[in-house]
VMD Tcl script that draws the C-alpha trace (Angstrom):
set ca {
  {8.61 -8.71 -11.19}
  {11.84 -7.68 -11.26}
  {13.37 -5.90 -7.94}
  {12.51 -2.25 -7.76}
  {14.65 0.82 -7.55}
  {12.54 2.13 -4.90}
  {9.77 1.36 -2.35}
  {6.58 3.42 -1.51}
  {5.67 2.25 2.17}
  {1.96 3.51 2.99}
  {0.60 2.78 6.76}
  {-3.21 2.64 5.95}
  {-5.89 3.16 8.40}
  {-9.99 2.97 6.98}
  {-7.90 4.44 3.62}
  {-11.67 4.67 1.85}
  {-12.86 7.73 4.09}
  {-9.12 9.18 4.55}
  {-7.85 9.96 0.50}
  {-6.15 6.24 -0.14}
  {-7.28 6.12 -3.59}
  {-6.41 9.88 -4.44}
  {-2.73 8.59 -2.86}
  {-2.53 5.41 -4.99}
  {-3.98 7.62 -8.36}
  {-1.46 10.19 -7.33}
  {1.55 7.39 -7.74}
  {-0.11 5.05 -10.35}
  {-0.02 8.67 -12.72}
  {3.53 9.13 -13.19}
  {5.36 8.46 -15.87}
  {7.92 6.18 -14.04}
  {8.01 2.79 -15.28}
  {5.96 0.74 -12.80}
  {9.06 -2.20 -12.83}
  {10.92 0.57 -11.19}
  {9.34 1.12 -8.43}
  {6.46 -0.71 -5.23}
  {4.09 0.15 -3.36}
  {3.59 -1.52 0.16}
  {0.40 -0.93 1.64}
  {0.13 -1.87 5.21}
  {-3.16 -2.31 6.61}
  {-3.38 -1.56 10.10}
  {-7.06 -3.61 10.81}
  {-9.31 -0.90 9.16}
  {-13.01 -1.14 10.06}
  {-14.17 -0.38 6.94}
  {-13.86 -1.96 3.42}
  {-10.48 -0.87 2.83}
  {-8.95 -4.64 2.95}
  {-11.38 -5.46 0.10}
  {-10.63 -2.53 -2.17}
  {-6.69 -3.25 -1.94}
  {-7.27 -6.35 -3.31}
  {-8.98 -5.32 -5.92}
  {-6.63 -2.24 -6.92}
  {-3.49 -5.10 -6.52}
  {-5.39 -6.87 -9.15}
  {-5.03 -3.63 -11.38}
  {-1.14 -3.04 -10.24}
  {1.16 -5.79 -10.13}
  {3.58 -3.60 -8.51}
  {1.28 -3.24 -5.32}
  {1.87 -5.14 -2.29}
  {-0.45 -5.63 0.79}
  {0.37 -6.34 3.93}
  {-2.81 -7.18 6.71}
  {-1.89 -6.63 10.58}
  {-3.51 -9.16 12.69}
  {-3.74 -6.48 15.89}
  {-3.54 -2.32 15.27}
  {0.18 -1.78 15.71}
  {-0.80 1.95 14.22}
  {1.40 4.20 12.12}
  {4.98 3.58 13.21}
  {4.77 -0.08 13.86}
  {3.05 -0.39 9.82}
  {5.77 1.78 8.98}
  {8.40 -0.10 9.87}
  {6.58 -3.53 8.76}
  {6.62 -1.93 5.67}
  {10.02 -0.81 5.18}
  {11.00 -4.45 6.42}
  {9.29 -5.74 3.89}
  {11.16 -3.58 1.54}
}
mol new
graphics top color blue
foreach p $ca { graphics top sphere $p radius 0.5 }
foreach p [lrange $ca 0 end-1] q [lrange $ca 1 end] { graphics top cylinder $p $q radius 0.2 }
display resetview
Protein backbone atom coordinates (compact mmCIF):
# COMPACT_ATOMS: atom_id res chain seq x y z
CA UNK A 1 0.00 0.00 0.00
CA UNK A 2 1.15 3.09 -0.81
CA UNK A 3 1.53 5.84 2.15
CA UNK A 4 -1.71 7.57 2.92
CA UNK A 5 -2.70 11.19 2.87
CA UNK A 6 -4.32 10.81 6.10
CA UNK A 7 -4.78 8.57 9.20
CA UNK A 8 -8.05 7.61 11.06
CA UNK A 9 -6.81 6.69 14.71
CA UNK A 10 -9.81 4.81 16.60
CA UNK A 11 -9.14 3.84 20.49
CA UNK A 12 -11.54 0.77 20.70
CA UNK A 13 -12.95 -0.58 23.81
CA UNK A 14 -15.63 -3.99 23.51
CA UNK A 15 -16.30 -1.93 19.88
CA UNK A 16 -19.19 -4.86 19.20
CA UNK A 17 -21.68 -3.48 21.97
CA UNK A 18 -20.41 0.33 21.57
CA UNK A 19 -21.23 1.23 17.43
CA UNK A 20 -17.54 0.02 16.00
CA UNK A 21 -18.98 -1.38 12.97
CA UNK A 22 -21.51 1.57 12.31
CA UNK A 23 -17.93 3.74 12.73
CA UNK A 24 -15.92 1.55 10.31
CA UNK A 25 -19.30 1.42 7.68
CA UNK A 26 -19.47 5.11 8.26
CA UNK A 27 -15.63 5.51 6.80
CA UNK A 28 -15.50 2.40 4.50
CA UNK A 29 -18.78 4.48 2.56
CA UNK A 30 -17.10 7.38 1.23
CA UNK A 31 -16.15 7.95 -1.89
CA UNK A 32 -12.42 8.67 -1.04
CA UNK A 33 -10.10 6.38 -2.60
CA UNK A 34 -9.17 3.86 0.11
CA UNK A 35 -5.07 4.30 -1.03
CA UNK A 36 -5.65 7.71 0.34
CA UNK A 37 -6.34 7.26 3.45
CA UNK A 38 -5.91 4.35 7.10
CA UNK A 39 -7.53 3.38 9.60
CA UNK A 40 -5.71 2.41 12.94
CA UNK A 41 -7.71 0.59 15.26
CA UNK A 42 -6.28 0.28 18.66
CA UNK A 43 -7.59 -2.29 20.82
CA UNK A 44 -7.43 -1.49 24.30
CA UNK A 45 -7.92 -5.49 25.74
CA UNK A 46 -11.74 -5.67 25.03
CA UNK A 47 -13.57 -8.48 26.84
CA UNK A 48 -15.62 -9.29 24.23
CA UNK A 49 -15.09 -10.56 20.61
CA UNK A 50 -14.03 -7.40 19.26
CA UNK A 51 -10.21 -8.65 18.59
CA UNK A 52 -11.76 -11.40 16.41
CA UNK A 53 -14.09 -9.26 14.34
CA UNK A 54 -11.11 -6.73 13.45
CA UNK A 55 -9.44 -9.35 11.97
CA UNK A 56 -11.89 -10.34 10.02
CA UNK A 57 -13.06 -6.72 8.76
CA UNK A 58 -8.89 -6.15 8.03
CA UNK A 59 -9.35 -9.07 5.82
CA UNK A 60 -12.14 -7.03 3.91
CA UNK A 61 -9.96 -3.56 4.05
CA UNK A 62 -6.45 -3.59 3.27
CA UNK A 63 -6.26 -0.13 4.41
CA UNK A 64 -7.13 -1.19 8.11
CA UNK A 65 -4.59 -1.55 10.67
CA UNK A 66 -4.87 -3.18 14.18
CA UNK A 67 -3.07 -2.59 16.91
CA UNK A 68 -3.66 -5.15 20.32
CA UNK A 69 -2.57 -3.56 23.85
CA UNK A 70 -1.11 -6.12 26.05
CA UNK A 71 -2.50 -4.13 29.46
CA UNK A 72 -5.68 -1.39 29.23
CA UNK A 73 -3.74 1.82 28.73
CA UNK A 74 -7.53 3.28 27.94
CA UNK A 75 -8.43 6.09 25.57
CA UNK A 76 -5.53 8.53 25.62
CA UNK A 77 -2.71 6.12 25.92
CA UNK A 78 -4.52 4.06 22.47
CA UNK A 79 -4.73 7.39 21.17
CA UNK A 80 -1.50 8.28 21.13
CA UNK A 81 -0.26 4.56 20.20
CA UNK A 82 -2.21 5.19 17.39
CA UNK A 83 -1.13 8.40 16.14
CA UNK A 84 2.53 6.97 16.70
CA UNK A 85 1.86 4.50 14.59
CA UNK A 86 0.77 6.98 12.06
Amino acid sequence: METPFFSIVIPVYNGISNGLSTCLDSIWGQSLDKSAYEVICVDDCSSDNTRQWLKEEKEKHPNLHVIENEANIRQGGSRNKGVKAA
